[in-house]
C-alpha positions as CSV (number, residue, x, y, z in Angstrom):
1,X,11.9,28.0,-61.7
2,X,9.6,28.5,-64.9
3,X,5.6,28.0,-64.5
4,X,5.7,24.5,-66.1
5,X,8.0,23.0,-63.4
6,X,6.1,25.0,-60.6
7,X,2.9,23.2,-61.6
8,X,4.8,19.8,-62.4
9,X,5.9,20.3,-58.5
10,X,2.1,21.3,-57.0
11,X,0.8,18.7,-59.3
12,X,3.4,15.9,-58.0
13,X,3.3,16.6,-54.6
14,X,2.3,14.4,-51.8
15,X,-0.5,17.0,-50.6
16,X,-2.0,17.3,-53.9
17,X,-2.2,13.5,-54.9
18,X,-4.2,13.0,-51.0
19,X,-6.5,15.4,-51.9
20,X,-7.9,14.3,-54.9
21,X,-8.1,10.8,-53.4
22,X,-10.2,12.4,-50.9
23,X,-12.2,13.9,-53.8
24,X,-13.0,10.9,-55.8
25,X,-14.0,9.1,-52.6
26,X,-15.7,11.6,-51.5
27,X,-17.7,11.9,-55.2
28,X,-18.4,7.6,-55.2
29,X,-19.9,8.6,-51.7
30,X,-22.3,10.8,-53.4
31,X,-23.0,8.8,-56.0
32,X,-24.0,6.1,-53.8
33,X,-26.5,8.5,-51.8
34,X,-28.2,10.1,-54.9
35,X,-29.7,6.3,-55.3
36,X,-31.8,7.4,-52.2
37,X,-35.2,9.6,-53.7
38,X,-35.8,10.3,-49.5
39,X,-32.1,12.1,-49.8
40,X,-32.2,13.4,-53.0
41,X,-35.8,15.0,-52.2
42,X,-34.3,17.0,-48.9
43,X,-30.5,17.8,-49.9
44,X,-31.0,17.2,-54.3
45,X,-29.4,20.7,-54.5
46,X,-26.3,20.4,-52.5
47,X,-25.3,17.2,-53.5
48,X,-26.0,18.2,-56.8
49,X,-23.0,21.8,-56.2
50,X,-21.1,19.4,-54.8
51,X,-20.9,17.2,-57.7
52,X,-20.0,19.8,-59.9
53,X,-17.8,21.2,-57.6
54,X,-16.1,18.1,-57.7
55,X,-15.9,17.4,-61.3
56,X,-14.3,20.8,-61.5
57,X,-11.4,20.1,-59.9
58,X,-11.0,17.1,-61.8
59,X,-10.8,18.8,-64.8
60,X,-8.6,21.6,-63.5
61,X,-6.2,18.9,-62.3
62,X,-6.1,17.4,-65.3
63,X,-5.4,20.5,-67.6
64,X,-2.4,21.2,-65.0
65,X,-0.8,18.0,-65.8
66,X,-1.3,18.7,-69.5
67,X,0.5,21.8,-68.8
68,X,2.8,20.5,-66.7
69,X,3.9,17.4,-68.7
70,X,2.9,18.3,-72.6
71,X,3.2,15.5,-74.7
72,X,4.6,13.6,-72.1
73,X,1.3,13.3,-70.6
74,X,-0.6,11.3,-73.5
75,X,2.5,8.8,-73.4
76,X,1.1,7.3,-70.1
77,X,-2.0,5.2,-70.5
78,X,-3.1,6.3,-66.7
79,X,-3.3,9.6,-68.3
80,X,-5.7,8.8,-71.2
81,X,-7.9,6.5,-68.9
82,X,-8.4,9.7,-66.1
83,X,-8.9,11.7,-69.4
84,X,-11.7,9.3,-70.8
85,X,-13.2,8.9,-67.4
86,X,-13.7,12.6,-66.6
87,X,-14.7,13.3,-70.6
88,X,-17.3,11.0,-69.9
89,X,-18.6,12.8,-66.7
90,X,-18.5,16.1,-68.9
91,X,-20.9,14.7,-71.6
92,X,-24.6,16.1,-71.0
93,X,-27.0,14.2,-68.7
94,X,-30.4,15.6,-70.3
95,X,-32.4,14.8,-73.8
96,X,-31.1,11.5,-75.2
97,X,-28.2,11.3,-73.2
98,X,-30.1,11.2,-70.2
99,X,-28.9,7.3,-70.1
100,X,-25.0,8.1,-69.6
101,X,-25.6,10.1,-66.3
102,X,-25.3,6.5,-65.2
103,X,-21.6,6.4,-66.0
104,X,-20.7,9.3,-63.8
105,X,-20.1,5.8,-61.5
106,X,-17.0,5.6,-63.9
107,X,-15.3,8.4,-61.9
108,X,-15.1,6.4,-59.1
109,X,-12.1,3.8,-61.1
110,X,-9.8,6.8,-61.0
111,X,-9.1,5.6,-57.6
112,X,-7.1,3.0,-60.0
113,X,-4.8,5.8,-61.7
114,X,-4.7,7.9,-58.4
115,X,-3.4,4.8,-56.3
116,X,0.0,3.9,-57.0
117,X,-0.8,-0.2,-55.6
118,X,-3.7,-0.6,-57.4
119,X,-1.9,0.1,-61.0
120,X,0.6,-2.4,-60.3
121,X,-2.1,-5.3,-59.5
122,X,-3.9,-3.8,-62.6
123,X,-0.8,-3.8,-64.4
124,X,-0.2,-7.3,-63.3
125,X,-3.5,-8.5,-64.1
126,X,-3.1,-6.8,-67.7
127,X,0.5,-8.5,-68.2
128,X,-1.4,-11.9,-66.8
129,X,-3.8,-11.9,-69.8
130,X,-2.1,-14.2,-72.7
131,X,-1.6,-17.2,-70.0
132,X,-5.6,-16.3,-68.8
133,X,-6.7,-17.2,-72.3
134,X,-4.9,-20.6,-72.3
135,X,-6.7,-21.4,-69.5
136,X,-10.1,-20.0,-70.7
137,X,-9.7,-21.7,-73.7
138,X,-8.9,-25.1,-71.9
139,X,-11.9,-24.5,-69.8
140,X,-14.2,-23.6,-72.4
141,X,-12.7,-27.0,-74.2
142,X,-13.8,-28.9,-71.2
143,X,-17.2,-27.6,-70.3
144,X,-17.8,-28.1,-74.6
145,X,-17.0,-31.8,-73.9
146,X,-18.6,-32.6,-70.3
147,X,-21.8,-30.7,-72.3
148,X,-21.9,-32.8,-74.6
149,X,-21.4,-36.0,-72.5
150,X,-24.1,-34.7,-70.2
151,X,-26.8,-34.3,-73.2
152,X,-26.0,-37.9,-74.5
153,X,-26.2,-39.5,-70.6
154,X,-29.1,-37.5,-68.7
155,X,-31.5,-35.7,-71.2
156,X,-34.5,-38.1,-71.0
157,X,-33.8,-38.3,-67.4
158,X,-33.1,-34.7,-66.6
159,X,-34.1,-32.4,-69.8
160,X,-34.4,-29.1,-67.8
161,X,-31.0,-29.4,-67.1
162,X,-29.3,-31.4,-69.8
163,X,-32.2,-31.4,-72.7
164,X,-29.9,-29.7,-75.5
165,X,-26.5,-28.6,-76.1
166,X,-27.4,-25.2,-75.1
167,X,-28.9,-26.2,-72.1
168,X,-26.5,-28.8,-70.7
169,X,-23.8,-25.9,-71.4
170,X,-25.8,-23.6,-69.2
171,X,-26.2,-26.1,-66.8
172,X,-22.3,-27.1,-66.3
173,X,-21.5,-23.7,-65.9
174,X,-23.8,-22.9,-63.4
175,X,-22.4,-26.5,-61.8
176,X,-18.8,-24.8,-62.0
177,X,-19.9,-21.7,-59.8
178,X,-20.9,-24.1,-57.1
179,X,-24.6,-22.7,-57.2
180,X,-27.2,-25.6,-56.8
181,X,-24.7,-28.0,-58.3
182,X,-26.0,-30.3,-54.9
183,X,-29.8,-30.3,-56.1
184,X,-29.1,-30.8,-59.9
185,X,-26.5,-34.4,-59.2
186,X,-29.2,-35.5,-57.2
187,X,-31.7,-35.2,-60.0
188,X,-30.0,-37.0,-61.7
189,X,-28.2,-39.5,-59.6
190,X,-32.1,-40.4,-58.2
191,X,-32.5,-42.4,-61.7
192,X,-29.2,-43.2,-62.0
193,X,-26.9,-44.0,-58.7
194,X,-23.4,-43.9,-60.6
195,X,-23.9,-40.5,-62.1
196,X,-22.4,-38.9,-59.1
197,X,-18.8,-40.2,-61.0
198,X,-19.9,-37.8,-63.5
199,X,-20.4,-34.9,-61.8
200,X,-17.5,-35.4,-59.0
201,X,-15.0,-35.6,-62.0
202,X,-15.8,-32.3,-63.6
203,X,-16.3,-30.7,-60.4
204,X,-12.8,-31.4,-59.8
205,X,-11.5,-30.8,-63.0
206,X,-13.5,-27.0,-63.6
207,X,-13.3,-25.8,-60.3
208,X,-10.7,-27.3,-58.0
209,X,-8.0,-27.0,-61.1
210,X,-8.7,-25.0,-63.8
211,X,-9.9,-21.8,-62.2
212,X,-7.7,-22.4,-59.8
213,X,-4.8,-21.9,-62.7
214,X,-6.0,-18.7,-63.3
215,X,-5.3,-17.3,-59.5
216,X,-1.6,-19.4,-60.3
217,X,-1.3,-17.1,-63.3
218,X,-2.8,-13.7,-61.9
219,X,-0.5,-14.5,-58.4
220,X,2.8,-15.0,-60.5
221,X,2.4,-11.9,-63.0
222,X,1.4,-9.9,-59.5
223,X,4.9,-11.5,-58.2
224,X,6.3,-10.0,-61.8
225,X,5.1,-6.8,-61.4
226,X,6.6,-5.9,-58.0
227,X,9.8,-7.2,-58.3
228,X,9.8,-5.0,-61.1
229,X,8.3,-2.0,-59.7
230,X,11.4,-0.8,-56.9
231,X,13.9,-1.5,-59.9
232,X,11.8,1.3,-62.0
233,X,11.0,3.6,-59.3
234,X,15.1,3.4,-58.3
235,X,15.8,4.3,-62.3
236,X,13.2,7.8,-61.7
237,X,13.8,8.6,-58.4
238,X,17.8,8.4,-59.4
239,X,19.7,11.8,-59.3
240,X,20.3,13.4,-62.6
241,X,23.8,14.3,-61.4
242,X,24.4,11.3,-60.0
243,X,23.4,9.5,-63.5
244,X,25.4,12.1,-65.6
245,X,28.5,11.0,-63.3
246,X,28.1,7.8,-63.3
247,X,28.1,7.8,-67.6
248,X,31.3,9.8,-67.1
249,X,32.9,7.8,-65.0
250,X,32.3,5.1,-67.9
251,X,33.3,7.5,-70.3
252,X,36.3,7.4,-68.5
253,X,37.1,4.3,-68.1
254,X,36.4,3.2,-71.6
255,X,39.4,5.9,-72.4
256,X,41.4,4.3,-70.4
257,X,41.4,1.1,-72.0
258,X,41.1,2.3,-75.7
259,X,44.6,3.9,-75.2
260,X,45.7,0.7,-73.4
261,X,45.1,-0.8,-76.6
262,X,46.8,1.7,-78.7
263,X,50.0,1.3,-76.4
264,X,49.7,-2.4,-76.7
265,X,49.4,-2.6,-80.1
């Protein structure tokens, strides 16, 4: 066994793949207590060894799967994303850049590379994007229109709310979220009693359907992914030897009926 496939093994292996789970938990743990200054002021120095300590390993794992897998390794997008998430930890903290020790957070989202389940609802999600923006763009189309109906029926009654385009728009969306929506219809319905028709309606259509389209979408591309996801992990997981027989066996039968043919004709 050659160095490369010992380190492909150590770097494959159940073991390893736990540990530096535990790791990046273990580093979005810290993370979360260096937002304490009481914390920070009695321990600053050991969390601070234990970052790097950690950010070490992550950079020693990732230059044994460069090793490891060569080229192959920048074929997989998982790859470049743990490689731009720990590049990003490695840039300097100090001067000018002080502002991007902030995204040592980012170093927590390897848990979505790391985590086999994760990448497939991310994957799914991903695959679930070009249906999303149909629906976006319907939405968009209706909150445009009800924003404009809304600034032609309540701005002299209500122009807080529904004084301009811009505000109405505001408004709307804030109505679609379900935050205050009550306290905003009554407003309005206090001057004019059949306004409540209004709002109803595009409560219904915004939130009750169209957002509701886009867990239909996100739910079927999910469904997608792992029906997908045992037929590809059967295709690496199958033997070598079992593949090359199988493509003799073919080979063999394709023979077979070639000279079939010949005899026939």
């Amino acid at each position: 066994m050659t160095a490369r496939e010992r380190v492909r093994k150590l770097v494959d292996a159940r073991w390893f793949q736990s540990s530096i789970i535990t790791l990046i938990l273990v580093n979005g743990v810290l993370l979360g207590v260096e937002t304490s200054p009481g914390l920070m002021g009695r321990h600053g120095d050991l969390l601070h060894m234990v970052d790097f300590f950690v950010l070490g390993v992550f950079v020693v794992e990732l230059a044994l799967r460069m090793f490891a897998y060569r080229g192959d390794f920048f074929r997989d997008p998982w790859n470049w994303f743990d490689l731009i998430i720990v590049c990003i930890a490695l840039l300097p903290t100090s001067g000018p850049f002080a502002v991007l020790r902030v995204l040592r957070v980012l170093r927590v989202l390897r848990l979505l590379s790391v985590i086999p389940t994760l990448r497939h609802v991310v994957a799914g999600l991903l695959k679930a994007l070009p249906g999303m923006a149909s629906i976006a763009l319907l939405v968009a189309l209706l909150l445009y229109v009800a924003a404009v109906m809304a600034t032609r029926l309540f701005s002299d009654i209500s122009p807080e709310y529904f004084g301009d385009l811009a505000t109405s728009l505001i408004t709307l969306f804030q109505i679609m979220t379900g935050d205050s929506w009550g306290e905003i219809a009554k407003t309005v319905t206090d001057s004019h009693p059949l306004a409540w028709i209004f709002f109803v309606g595009y409560i219904l259509a915004s939130t009750f359907i169209a957002l509701n389209l886009f867990i239909a979408v996100a739910v079927e591309a999910l469904e997608h992914e792992s029906e997908a996801h045992p037929r590809k992990r059967a295709v690496r997981e199958a033997d070598p030897e079992d593949q090359q027989d199988a493509i003799l066996a073919e080979l063999r039968a394709l023979r077979s009926e070639v000279a079939e043919l010949r005899r026939s004709a």
